[in-house]
N, C-alpha and C positions, 0 to 999 in steps of 0.2 A: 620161180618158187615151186617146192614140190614140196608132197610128205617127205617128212625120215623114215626110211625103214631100220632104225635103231630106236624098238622099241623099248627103252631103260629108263623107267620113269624116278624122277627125283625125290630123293627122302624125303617126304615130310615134314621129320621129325618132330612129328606130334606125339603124347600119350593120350590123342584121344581118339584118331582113326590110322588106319593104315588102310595102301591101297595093295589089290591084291589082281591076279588075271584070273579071269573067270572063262572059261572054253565056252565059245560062239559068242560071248558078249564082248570080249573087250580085258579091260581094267572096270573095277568098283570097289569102293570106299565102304571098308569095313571099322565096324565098332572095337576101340583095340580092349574097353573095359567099359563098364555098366554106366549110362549116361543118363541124367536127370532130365527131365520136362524141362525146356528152355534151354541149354546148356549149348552155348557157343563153339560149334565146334571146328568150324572154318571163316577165319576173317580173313578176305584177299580181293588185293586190289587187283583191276580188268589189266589182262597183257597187252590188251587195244579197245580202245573206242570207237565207234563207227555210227554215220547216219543210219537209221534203217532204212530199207533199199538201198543201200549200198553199191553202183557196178563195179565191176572186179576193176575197170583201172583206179576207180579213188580206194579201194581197200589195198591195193598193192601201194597207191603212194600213200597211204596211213603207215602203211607195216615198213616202207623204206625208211624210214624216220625212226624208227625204234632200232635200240642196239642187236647185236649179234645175241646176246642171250635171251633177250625175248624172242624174239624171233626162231632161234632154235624151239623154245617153246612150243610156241603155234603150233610148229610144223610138228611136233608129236603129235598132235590131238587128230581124234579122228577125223574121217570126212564119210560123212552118209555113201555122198551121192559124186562117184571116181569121175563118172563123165562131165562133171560140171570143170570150170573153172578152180583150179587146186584151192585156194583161199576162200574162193568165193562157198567153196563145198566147207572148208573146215570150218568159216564162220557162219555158216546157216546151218550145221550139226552141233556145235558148241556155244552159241552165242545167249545171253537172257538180256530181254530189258531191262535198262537202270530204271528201277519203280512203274509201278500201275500207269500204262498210257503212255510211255516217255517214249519218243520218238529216234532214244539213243539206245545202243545197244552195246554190249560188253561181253569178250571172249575173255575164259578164265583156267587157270589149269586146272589146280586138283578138284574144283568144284566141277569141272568138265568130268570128271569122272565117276561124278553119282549117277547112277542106273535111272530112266524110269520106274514108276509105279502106282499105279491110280490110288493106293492103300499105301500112301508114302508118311515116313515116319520124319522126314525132316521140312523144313521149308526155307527159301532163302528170300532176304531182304536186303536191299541198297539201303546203303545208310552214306548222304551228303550229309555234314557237319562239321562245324570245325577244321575244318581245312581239307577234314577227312573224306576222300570216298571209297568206298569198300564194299564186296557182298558178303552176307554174313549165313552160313548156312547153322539153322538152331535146330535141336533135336522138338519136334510136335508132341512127343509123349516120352514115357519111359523105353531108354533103348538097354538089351541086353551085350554083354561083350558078344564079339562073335558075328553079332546080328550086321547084313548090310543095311547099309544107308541109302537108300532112295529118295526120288523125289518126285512130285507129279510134274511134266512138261508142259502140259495143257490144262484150260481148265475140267477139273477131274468130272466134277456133279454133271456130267451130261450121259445118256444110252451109251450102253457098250458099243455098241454098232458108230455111234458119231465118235466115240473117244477113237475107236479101231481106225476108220477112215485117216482122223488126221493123221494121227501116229503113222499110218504109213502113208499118205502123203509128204509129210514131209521128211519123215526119220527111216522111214522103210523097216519097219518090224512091229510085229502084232505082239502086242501086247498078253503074256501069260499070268500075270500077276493073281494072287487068291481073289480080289472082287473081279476081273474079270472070269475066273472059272463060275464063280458063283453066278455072279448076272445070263452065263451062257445057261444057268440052269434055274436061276428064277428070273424071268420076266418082271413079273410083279414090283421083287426087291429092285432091280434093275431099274423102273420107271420109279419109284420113292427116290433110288439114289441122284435122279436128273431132276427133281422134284424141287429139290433144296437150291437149286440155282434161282427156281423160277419163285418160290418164296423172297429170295434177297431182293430178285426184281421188284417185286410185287411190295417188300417191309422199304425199299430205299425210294419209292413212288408217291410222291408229294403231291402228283398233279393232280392226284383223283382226294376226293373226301377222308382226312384218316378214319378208318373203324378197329373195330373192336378186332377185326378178324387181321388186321394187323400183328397183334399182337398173336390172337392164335397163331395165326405165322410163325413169328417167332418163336413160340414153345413148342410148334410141333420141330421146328428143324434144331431147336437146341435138346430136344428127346433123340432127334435122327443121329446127334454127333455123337452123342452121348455112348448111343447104341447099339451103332452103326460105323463108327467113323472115329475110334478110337477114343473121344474126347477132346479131339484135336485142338491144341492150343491156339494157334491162328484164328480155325472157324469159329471155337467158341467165343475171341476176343472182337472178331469182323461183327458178329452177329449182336453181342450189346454194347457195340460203339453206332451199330446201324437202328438199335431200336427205339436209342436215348430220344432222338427227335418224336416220334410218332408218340412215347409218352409222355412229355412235355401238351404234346400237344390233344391229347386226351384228359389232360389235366390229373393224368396219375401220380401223381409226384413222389409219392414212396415206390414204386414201382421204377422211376426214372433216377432215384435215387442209391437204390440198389444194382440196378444193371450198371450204372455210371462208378461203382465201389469195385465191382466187378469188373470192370473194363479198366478201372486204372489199375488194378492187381494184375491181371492178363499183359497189359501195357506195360510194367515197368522187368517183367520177366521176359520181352520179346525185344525192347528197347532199351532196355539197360541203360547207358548210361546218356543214351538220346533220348528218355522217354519225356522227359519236359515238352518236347520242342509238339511230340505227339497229343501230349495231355492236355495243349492250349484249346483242342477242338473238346473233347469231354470239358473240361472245365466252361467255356464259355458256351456251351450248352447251358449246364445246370446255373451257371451264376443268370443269364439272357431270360432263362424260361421260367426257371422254379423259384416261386415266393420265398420271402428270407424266412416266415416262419415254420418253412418245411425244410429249410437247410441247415439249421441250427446243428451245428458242427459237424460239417459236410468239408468246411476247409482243412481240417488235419488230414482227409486224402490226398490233400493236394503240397502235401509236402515230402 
């Protein structure tokens, strides 16, 4: 098994991205016309599945099993790292976990071709349902035509210095993006920007007594997306699906109520037509925690 060096990537035929070559990057996945906040703009199912750790002889008998045009496929996609094992290089430069934690992982074409960027304007999700599986890469905010599509690789909210490391540990290229120029010249903003990880820690931690400052938590880092961080649709939907428990359990209930209206609005623009299956955790929240006379028609969200 080797790369092609018949670099000729396949139409698309989308009107809502085109991919384009970019001199020293590669191929990346441009905006073909003005994209909405949420707006779907790659649904595709993995050219191959794999354990993670993977050794290259069970990824070569995964990839014998698939036809001659998948496998053409593969062998387009990049590979970091030439001295490695040929497969074993192209799926540890292209490959994303199927969901948070999953021990499976999936190599993809066109979505292989979004660029890094810690100030990433899109985000992708596995969606298992209905028979379906597929990743779905959605626009984070408003995107312009023109504009590339990015994504982050890593988790973003940590120091320049830690984001830089992995990136070229494992991808071999340092990151130029606008918040890394910035972070190389504010320190300060830089430690805010790794800040907001250690908040989610700190808002998703049960074990200790909830307080008050839980919640500050949470409104200083939904001011940081806000302000900082485009208003990122993801974070802001992570951040009052993470908060609902802590005010439940502070006994704020209009507060629990409003973040939980919030999160199924965020929810049904990221999950479309799976967001039910997401909404069973907001809902069995508020019906579990919050008294019925503070819910009084609280059910019309939930249709």
């Amino acid at each position: 098994m080797h790369n092609s060096t018949d670099r000729v990537i396949d139409d698309p035929q989308s009107d809502l991205f085109v991919i384009k070559s970019i001199p020293g990057k590669g191929y990346g996945m441009f905006a073909k016309r003005d994209l909405q906040c949420g707006t779907i703009i790659v649904c595709e199912k993995p050219l191959m599945k794999y354990p993670n750790g993977s050794p290259p002889w069970l990824l070569e008998a995964i990839y014998d099993k698939l036809d001659s045009e998948t496998q053409r496929r593969i062998r387009f996609l990049s590979a970091s790292k030439p001295w490695k094992h040929p497969l074993d290089s192209i799926c540890e430069t292209n490959s994303i976990p199927l969901a948070h934690g999953s021990e499976e992982k999936g190599v993809f074409y066109y979505i292989s071709m979004v660029n890094h960027s810690c100030e990433s304007n899109t985000f992708w999700i596995w969606f298992d349902y209905n028979n379906k599986q597929e990743m779905k890469l959605i626009a984070d905010r408003r995107i312009k035509a023109g504009e590339e599509l990015v994504c982050s690789y890593i988790e973003r909210f940590q120091t320049r210095q830690r984001r830089h490391e992995f990136l070229q540990y494992t991808w071999l290229f340092k990151c130029q993006c606008y918040v890394c120029e910035q972070h190389e010249k504010d320190k300060e903003l830089d430690e805010l920007y790794a800040s907001l990880s250690k908040n989610y820690d700190y808002i998703m931690d049960f074990d200790s007594k909830v307080s008050e400052e839980h919640i500050k938590r949470f409104l200083k880092s939904v001011k940081f997306v806000q302000e900082h961080y485009h208003n990122s649709l993801i974070q802001m939907f992570l951040l009052h699906l993470c908060i609902l428990l802590p005010c439940c359990m502070l006994k704020k209930w209009e507060d629990a109520l409003k973040y939980a209206k919030k999160a199924i609005f965020l929810g049904r623009m990221i999950y479309d037509d799976d967001y039910e299956r997401y909404l069973i955790t907001v809902k069995d929240i508020i019906m579990a925690k919050v008294p019925m006379k503070h819910r009084i028609g609280f059910d019309k969200y939930l249709v």
